[in-house]
KEKE-3310 file (N, C-alpha, C; in steps of 0.2 Angstrom, whole numbers, plus 5000, padded with zeros to 4 digits):
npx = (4945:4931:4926:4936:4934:4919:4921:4930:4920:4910:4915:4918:4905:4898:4909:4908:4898:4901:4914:4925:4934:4946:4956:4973:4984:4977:4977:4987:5004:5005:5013:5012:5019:5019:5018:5022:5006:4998:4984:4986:4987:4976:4972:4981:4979:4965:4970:4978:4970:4962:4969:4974:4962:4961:4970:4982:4999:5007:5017:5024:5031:5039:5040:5046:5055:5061:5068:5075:5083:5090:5097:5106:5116:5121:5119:5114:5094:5087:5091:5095:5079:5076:5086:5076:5065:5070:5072:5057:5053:5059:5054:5044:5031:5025:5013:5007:5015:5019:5024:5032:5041:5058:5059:5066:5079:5088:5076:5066:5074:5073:5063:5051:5045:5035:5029:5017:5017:5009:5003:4999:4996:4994:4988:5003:5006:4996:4999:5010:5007:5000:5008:5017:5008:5003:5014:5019:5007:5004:4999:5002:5015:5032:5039:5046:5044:5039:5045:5043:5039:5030:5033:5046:5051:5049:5061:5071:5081:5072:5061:5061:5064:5049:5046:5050:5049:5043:5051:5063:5059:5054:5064:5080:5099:5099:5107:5107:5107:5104:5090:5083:5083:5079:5082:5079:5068:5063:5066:5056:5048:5047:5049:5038:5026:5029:5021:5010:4996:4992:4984:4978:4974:4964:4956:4949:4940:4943:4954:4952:4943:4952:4960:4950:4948:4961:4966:4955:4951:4940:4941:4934:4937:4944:4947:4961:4975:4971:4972:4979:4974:4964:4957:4954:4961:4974:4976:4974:4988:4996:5002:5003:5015:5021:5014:5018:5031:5031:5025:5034:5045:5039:5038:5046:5042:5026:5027:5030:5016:5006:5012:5007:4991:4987:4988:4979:4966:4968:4962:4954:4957:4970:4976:4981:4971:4964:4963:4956:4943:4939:4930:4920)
npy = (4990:4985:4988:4982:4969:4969:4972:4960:4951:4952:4951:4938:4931:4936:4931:4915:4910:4906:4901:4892:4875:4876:4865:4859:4863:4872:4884:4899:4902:4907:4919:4923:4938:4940:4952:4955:4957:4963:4958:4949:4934:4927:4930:4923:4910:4911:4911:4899:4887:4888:4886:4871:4865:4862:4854:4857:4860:4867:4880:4884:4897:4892:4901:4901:4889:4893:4906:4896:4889:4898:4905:4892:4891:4900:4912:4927:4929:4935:4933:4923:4916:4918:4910:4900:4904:4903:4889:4885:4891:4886:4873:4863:4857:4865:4878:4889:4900:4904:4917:4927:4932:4939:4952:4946:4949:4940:4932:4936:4939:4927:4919:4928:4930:4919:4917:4926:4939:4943:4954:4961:4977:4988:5003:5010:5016:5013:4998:4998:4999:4987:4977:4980:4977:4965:4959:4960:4956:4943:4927:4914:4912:4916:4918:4932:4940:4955:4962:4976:4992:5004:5016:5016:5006:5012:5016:5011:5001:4988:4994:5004:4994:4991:5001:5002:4990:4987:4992:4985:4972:4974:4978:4973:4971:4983:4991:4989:5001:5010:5009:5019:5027:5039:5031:5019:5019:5021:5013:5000:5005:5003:4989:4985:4989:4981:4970:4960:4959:4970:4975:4983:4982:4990:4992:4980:4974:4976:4971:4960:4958:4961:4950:4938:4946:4944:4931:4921:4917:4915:4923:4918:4926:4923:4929:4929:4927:4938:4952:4953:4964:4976:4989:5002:4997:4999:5012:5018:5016:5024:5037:5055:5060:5047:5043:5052:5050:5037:5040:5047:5038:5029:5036:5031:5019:5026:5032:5022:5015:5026:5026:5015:5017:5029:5023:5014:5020:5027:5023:5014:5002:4991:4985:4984:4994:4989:4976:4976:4980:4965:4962:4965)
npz = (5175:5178:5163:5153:5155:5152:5139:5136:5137:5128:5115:5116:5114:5102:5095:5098:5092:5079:5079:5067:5061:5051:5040:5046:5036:5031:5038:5041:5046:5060:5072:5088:5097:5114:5123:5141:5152:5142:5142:5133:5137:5137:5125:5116:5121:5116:5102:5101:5105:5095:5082:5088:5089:5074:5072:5070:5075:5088:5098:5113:5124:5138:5151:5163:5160:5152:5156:5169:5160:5153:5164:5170:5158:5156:5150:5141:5145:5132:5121:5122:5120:5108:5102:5102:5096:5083:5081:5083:5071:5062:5061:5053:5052:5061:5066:5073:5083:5100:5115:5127:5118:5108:5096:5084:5073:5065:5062:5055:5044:5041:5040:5041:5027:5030:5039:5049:5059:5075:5087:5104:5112:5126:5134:5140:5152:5161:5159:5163:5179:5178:5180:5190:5201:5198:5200:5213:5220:5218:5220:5216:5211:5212:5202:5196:5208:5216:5231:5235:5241:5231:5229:5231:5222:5210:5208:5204:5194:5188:5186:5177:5168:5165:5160:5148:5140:5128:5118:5121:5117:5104:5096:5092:5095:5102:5113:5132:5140:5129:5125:5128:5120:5103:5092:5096:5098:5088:5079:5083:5081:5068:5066:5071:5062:5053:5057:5054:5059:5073:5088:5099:5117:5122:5111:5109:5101:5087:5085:5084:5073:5065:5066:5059:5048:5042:5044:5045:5055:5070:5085:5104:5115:5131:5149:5156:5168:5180:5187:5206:5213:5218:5207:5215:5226:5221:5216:5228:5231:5225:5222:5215:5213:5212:5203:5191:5192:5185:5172:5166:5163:5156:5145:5132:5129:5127:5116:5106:5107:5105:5091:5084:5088:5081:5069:5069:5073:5064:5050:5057:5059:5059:5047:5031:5018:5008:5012:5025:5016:5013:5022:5022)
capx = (4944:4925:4922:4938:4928:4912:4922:4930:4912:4905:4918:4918:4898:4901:4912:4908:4895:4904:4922:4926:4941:4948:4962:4979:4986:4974:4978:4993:5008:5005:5018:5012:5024:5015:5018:5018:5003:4990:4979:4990:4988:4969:4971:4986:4973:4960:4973:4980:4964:4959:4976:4973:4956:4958:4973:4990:5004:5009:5024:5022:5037:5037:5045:5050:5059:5068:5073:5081:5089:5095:5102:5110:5119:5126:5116:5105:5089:5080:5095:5092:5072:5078:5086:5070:5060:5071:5070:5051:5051:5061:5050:5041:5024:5022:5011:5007:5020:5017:5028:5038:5050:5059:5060:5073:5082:5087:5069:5064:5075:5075:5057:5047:5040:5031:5027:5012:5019:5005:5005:4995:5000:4990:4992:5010:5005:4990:5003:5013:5003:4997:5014:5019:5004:5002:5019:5019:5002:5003:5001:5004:5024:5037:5042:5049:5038:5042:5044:5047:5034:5030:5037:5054:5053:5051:5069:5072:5082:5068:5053:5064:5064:5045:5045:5056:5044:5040:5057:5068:5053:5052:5070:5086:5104:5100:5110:5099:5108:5101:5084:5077:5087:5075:5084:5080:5061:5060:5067:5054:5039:5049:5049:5031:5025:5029:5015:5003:4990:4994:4978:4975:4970:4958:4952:4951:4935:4947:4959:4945:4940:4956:4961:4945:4949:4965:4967:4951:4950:4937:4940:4932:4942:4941:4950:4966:4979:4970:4975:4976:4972:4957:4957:4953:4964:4979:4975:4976:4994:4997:5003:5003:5024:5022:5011:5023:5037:5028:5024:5041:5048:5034:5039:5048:5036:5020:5030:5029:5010:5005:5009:5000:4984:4987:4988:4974:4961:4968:4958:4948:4960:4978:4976:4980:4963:4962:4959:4947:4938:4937:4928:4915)
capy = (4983:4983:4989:4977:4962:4969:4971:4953:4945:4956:4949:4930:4932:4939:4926:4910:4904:4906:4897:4884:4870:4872:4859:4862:4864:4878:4889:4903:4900:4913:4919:4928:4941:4940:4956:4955:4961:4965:4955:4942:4926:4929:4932:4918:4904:4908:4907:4892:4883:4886:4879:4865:4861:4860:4846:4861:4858:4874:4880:4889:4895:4891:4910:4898:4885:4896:4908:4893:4886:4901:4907:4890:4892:4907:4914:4930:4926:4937:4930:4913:4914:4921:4905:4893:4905:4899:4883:4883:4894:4880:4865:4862:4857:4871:4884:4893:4900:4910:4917:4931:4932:4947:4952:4946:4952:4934:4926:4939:4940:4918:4918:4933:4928:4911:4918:4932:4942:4946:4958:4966:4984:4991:5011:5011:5018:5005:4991:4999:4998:4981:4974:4980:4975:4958:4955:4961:4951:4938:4921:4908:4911:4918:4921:4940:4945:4963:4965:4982:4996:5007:5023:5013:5003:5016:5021:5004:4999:4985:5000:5006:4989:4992:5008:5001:4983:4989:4992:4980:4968:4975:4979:4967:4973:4988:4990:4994:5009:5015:5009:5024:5035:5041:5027:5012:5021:5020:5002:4998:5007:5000:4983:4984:4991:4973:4963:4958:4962:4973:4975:4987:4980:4997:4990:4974:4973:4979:4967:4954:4959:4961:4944:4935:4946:4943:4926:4918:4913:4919:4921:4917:4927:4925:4933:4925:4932:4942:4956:4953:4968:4978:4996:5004:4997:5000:5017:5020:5018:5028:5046:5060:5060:5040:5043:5057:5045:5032:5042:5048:5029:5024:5038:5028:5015:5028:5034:5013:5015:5029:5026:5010:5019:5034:5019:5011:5024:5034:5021:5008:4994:4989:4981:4990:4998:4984:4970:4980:4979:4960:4959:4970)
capz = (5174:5173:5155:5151:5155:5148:5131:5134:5136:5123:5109:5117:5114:5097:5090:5100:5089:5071:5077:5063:5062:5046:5040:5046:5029:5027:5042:5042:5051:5065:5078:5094:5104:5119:5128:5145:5155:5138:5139:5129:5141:5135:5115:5116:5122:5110:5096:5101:5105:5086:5079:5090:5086:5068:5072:5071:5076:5091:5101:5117:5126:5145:5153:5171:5159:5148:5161:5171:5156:5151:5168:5168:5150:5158:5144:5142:5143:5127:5117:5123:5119:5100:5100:5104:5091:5075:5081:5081:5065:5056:5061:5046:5056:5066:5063:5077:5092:5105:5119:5130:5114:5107:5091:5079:5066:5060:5062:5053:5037:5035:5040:5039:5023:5029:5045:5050:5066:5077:5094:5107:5114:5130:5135:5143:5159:5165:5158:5170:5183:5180:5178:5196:5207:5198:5202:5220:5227:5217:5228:5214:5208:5216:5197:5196:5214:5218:5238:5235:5240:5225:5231:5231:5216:5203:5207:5199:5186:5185:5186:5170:5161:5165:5154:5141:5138:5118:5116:5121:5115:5096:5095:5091:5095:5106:5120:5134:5140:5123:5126:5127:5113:5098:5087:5096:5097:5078:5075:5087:5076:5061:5067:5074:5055:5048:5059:5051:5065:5078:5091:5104:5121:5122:5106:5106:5096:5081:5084:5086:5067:5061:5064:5057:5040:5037:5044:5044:5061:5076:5094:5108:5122:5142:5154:5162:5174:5184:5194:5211:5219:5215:5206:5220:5231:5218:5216:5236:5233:5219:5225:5211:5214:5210:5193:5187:5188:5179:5166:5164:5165:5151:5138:5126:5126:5127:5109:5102:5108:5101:5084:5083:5088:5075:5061:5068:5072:5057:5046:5060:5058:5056:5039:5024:5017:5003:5017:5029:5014:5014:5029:5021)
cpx = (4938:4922:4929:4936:4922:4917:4926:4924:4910:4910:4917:4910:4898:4903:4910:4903:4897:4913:4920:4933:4943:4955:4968:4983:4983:4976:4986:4994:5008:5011:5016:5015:5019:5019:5017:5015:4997:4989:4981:4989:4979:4970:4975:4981:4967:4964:4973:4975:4961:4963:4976:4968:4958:4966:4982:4993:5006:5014:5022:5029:5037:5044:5049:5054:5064:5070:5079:5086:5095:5100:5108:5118:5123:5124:5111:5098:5084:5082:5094:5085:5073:5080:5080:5066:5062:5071:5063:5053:5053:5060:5045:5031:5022:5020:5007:5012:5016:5021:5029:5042:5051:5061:5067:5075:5084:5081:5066:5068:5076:5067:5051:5043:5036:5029:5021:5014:5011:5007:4999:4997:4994:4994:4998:5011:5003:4994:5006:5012:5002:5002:5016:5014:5004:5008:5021:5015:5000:5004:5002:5009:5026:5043:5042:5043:5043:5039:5047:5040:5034:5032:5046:5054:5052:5058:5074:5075:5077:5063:5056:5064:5056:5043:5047:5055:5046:5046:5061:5063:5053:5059:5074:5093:5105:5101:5106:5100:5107:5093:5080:5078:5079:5076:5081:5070:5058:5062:5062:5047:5039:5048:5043:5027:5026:5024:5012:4996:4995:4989:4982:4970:4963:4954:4953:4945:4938:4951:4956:4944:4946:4959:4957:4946:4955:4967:4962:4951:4946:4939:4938:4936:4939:4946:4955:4971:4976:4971:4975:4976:4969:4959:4957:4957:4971:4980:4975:4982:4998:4997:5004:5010:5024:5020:5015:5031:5036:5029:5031:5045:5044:5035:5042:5043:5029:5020:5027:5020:5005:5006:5006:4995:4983:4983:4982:4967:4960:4961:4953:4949:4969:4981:4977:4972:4962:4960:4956:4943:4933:4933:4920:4907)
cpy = (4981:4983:4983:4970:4961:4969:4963:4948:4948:4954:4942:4930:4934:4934:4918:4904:4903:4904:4890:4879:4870:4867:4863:4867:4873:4886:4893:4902:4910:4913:4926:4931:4943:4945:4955:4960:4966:4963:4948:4935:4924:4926:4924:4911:4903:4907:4903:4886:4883:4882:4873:4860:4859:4854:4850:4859:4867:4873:4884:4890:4897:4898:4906:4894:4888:4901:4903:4892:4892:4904:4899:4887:4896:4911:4919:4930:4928:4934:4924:4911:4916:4916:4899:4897:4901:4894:4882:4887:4889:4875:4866:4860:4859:4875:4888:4892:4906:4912:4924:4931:4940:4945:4949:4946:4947:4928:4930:4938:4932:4915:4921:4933:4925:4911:4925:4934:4944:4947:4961:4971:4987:4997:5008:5010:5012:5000:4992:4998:4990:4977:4973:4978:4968:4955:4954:4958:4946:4931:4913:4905:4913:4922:4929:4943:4952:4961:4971:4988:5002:5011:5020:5010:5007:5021:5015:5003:4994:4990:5003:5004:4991:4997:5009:4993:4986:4988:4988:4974:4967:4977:4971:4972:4980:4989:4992:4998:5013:5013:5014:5031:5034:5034:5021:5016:5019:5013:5001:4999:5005:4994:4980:4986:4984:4967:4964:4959:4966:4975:4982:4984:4985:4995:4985:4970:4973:4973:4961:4952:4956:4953:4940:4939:4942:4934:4921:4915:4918:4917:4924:4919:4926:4930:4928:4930:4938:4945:4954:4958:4972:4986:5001:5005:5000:5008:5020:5022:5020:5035:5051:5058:5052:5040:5048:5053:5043:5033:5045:5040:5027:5031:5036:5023:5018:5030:5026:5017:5020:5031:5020:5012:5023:5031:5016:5014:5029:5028:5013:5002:4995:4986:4986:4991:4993:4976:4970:4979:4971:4957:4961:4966)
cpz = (5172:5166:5151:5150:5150:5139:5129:5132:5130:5115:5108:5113:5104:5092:5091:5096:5081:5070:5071:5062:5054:5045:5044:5042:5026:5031:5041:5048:5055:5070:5083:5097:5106:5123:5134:5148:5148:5136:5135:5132:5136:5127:5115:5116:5116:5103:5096:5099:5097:5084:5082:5088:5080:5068:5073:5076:5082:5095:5106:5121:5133:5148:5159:5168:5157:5151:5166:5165:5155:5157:5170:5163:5153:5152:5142:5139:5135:5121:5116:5120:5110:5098:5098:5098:5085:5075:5080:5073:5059:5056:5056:5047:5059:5063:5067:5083:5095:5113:5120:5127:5114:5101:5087:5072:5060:5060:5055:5041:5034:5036:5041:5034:5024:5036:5047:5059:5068:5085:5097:5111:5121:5134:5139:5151:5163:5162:5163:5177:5185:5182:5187:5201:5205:5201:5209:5225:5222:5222:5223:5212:5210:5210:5197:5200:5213:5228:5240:5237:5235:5224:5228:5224:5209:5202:5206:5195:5182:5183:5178:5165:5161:5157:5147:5137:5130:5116:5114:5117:5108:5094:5096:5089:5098:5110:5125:5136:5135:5123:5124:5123:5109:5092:5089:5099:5089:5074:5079:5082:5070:5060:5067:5065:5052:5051:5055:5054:5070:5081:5098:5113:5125:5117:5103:5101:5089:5080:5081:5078:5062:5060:5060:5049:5037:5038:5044:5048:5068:5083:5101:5116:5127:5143:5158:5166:5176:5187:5202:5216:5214:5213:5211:5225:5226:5218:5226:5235:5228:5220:5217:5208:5209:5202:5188:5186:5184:5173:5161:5162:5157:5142:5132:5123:5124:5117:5104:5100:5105:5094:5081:5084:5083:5070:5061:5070:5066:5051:5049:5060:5057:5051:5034:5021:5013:5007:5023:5024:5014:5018:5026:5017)
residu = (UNK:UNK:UNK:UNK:UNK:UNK:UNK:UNK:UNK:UNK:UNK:UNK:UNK:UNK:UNK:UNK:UNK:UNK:UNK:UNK:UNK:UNK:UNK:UNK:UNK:UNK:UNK:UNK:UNK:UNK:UNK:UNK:UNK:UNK:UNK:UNK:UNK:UNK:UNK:UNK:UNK:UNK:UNK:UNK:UNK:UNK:UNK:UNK:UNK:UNK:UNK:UNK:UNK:UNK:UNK:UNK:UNK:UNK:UNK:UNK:UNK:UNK:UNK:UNK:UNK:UNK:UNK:UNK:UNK:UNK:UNK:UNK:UNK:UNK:UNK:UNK:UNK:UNK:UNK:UNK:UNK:UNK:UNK:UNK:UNK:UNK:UNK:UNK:UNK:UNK:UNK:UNK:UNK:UNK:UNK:UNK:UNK:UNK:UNK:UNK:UNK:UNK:UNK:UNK:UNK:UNK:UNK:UNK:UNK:UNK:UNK:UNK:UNK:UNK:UNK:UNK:UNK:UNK:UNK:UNK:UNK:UNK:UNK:UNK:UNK:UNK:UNK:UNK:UNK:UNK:UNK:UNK:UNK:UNK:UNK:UNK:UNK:UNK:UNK:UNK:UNK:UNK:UNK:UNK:UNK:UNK:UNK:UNK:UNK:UNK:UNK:UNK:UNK:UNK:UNK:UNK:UNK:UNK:UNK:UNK:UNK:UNK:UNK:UNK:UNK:UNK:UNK:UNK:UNK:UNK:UNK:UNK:UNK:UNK:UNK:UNK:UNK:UNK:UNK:UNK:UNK:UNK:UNK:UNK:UNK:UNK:UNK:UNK:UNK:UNK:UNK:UNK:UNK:UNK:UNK:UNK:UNK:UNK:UNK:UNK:UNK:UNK:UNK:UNK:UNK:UNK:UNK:UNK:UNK:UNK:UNK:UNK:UNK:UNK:UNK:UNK:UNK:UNK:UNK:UNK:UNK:UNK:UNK:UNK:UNK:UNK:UNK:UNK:UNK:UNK:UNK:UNK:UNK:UNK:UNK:UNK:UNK:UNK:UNK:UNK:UNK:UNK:UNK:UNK:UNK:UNK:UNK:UNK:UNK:UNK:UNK:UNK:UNK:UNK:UNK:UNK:UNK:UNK:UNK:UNK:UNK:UNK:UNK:UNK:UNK:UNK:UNK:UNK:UNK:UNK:UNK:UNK:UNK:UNK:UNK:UNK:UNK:UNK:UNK:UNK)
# end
């Protein structure tokens, strides 16, 4: 957690004194899938806040409102948030969203075009990890607690959907007892291959860059959603046996993850090599 901070302050520092407000009109329509637990509440805020300043028009999609609606609909929720994206996506003065969505197949082929997908991916495991302690000692929502001890909740169907985030997340039309097949592995690498940025919470410096090349926008991150319980303490209750699950549980997504790092250590960026130059 401490060298995470040092590389948040060390970007914040970095960009804070060369933000600029250009017009509306000038900024690309961005769309954020905010993963939960990397780092995204974070990145989310400094997007936003620049689309704001310069006068844009944004969409954020509140995860307590559209989970009630949708369990009033009688409606499932990822389906139901796939609704609210084409809606933002076909208002004509929005140009930044951001949210808890999942991918879609029809956002994609009627606005794909006029849109710049951006994401954040953090290792699998430590998302794992964080996902289930922020859930379980949190004291400000009651939104998805775990009052389960660790031992016991990785024999979960939720400890599963844990392991299967990337997937169900970057994928459209995968049942989820396929989840975790090879096929709905590679619609996921397929799908993720069409952002336009894709960032590294292990290297957020890059992502930092990547965005300021291709979109012409710098940001100044903080830190939001904090853990609430300390490395030390978490690691207390973290048995060998409990880490061997995990690791088991997170292999489809470690598969997503790892070829996002490939593509972006193989050449130092996420950008194709002809707009890494641009930065130069």
């Amino acid at each position: 957690m401490s060298s995470f901070k040092s590389l948040l302050r060390s970007a914040y520092h970095k960009t804070r004194g060369h933000r600029s407000s250009p017009s509306p009109q000038a900024l690309d329509r961005l769309f954020f899938l905010h993963l939960p637990k990397c780092g995204g509440t974070s990145i989310d805020r400094a997007l936003r806040e620049t689309y704001q300043a310069a006068g844009a028009n944004t969409a954020y999609l509140d995860p307590h409102a559209s989970t009630r609606a949708a369990e009033l609909l009688g409606q499932d929720m990822s389906a139901f948030r796939r609704h609210i994206l084409l809606y933002h996506m076909a208002g004509r003065k929005t140009r930044y969203i951001s949210g808890h969505f999942t991918y879609s197949d029809t956002a994609w082929e009627h606005f794909g075009a006029d849109w710049h997908y951006v994401t954040v991916l953090r290792e699998p495991v430590a998302r794992w990890f964080s996902n289930y302690f922020y859930n379980k000692y949190k004291t400000k929502s009651d939104h998805f607690r775990i009052d389960m001890p660790i031992d016991e909740f990785v024999e979960t169907e939720r400890a599963r959907s844990y392991g299967l985030n990337y997937i169900r997340s970057l994928t459209d039309g995968i049942p989820v007892e396929e989840a975790d097949s090879e096929e709905a592995v590679q619609q996921a690498i397929g799908n993720l291959n069409r952002f336009a940025v894709v960032g590294l919470l292990e290297l957020l410096s890059t992502f930092i860059r990547d965005c300021e090349t291709a979109f012409g926008v710098s940001l100044p991150v903080g830190h939001q959603n904090k853990n609430p319980t300390s490395e030390t303490e978490q690691r207390s209750e973290v048995t060998e046996e409990v880490l061997a699950r995990v690791q088991t549980l997170c292999a489809p997504n470690t598969k997503v993850y790892d070829a996002a790092r490939t593509r972006i250590e193989a050449q130092g960026s996420w950008l194709p090599a002809n707009r890494v130059g641009d930065s130069i």
